[in-house]
C-alpha positions as CSV (number, residue, x, y, z in Angstrom):
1,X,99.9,93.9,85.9
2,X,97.5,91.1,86.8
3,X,98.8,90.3,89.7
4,X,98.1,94.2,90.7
5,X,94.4,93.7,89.1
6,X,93.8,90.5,91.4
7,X,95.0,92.0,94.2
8,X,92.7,94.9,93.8
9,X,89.6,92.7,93.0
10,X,88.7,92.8,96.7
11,X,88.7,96.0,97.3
12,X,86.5,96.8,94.4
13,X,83.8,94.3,95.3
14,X,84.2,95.4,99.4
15,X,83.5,98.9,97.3
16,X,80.6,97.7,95.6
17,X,79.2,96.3,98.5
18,X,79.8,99.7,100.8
19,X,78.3,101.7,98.1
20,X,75.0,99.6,97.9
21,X,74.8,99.7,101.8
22,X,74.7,103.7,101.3
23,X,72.3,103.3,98.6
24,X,70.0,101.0,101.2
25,X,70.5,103.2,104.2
26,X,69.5,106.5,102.1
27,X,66.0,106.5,101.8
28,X,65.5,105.3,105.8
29,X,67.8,108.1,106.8
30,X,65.8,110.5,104.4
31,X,62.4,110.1,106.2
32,X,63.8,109.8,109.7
33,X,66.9,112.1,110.2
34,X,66.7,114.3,106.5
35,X,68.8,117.2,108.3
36,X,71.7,115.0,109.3
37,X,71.3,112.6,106.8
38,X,74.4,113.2,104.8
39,X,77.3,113.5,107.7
40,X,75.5,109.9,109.2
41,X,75.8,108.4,105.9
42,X,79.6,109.7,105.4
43,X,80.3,108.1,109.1
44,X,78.4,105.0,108.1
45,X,80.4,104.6,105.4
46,X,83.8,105.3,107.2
47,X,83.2,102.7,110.3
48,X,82.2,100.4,107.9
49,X,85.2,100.8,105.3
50,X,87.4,100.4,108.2
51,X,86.0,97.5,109.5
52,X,86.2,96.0,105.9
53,X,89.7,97.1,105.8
54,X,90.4,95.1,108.9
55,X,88.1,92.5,109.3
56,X,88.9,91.0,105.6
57,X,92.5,92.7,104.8
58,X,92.0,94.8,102.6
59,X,95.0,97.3,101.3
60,X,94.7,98.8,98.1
61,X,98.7,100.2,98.3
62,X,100.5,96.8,99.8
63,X,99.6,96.2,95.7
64,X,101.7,99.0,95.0
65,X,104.8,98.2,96.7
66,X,103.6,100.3,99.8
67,X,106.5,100.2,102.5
68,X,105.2,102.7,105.2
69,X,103.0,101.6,108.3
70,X,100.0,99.3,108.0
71,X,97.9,102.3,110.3
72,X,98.4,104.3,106.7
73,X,97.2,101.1,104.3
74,X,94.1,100.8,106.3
75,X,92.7,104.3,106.7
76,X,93.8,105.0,102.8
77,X,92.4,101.9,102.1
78,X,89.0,102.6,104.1
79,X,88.7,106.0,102.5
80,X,89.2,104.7,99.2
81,X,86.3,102.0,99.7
82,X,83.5,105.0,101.2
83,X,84.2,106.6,97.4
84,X,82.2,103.6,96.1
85,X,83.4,101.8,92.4
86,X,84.4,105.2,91.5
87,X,87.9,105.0,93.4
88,X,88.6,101.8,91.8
89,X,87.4,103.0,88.0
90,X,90.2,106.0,88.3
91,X,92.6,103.6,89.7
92,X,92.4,100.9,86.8
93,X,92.9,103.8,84.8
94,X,96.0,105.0,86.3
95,X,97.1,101.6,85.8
96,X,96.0,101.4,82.7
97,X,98.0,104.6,82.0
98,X,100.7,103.3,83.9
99,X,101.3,100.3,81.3
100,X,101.3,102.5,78.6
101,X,103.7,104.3,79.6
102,X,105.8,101.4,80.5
103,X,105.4,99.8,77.0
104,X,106.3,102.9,75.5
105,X,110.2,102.2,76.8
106,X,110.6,98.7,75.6
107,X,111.4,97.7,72.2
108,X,108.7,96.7,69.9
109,X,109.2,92.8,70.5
110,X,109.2,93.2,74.0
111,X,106.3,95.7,73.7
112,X,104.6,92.4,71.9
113,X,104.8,90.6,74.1
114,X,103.0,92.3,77.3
């Protein structure tokens, strides 16, 4: 489980970071472009997620035993950094779910000890 959380620990503050650009490029995109403000700031986000993906090697299912091609880690993992902190928040959930299911099927000493 921590290894899963440290692995992910990139990706959320790559996230972070994304989803304050946004929040900076808003406002200049409001008083230029308003009309075509929301699809720029969607593409933005994209290109940029990709290039974080890429340029720093990011991949938020190589965590999660991922075995299909590395085209399919990036994009996913790209996507999943333009939905800002929320993608990570549901995902440490589903982990967090995950576990408890887990400890559910061990015995109560071994359940102790997780």
């Amino acid at each position: 489980m921590n290894q899963l959380v440290e692995a992910l620990v990139p990706a959320l503050v790559a996230s972070f970071a994304l989803q304050q650009l946004i929040e900076l490029l808003d406002p200049v995109l409001e008083a230029i472009i308003k009309p075509h403000k929301k699809w720029i700031l969607s593409l933005v986000a994209l290109v940029v997620g990709l290039t974080m993906a890429l340029g720093l090697g990011l991949r938020v299912l190589a965590p999660l035993d991922y075995q299909g091609p590395v085209w399919a880690d990036v994009l996913i993992t790209a996507l999943f950094l333009t939905g800002g902190t929320k993608g990570i928040n549901d995902l440490v959930k589903l982990v967090g779910y995950k576990k408890e299911e887990a400890k559910r099927t061990l015995s109560a000493e071994q359940a102790a000890r997780v």
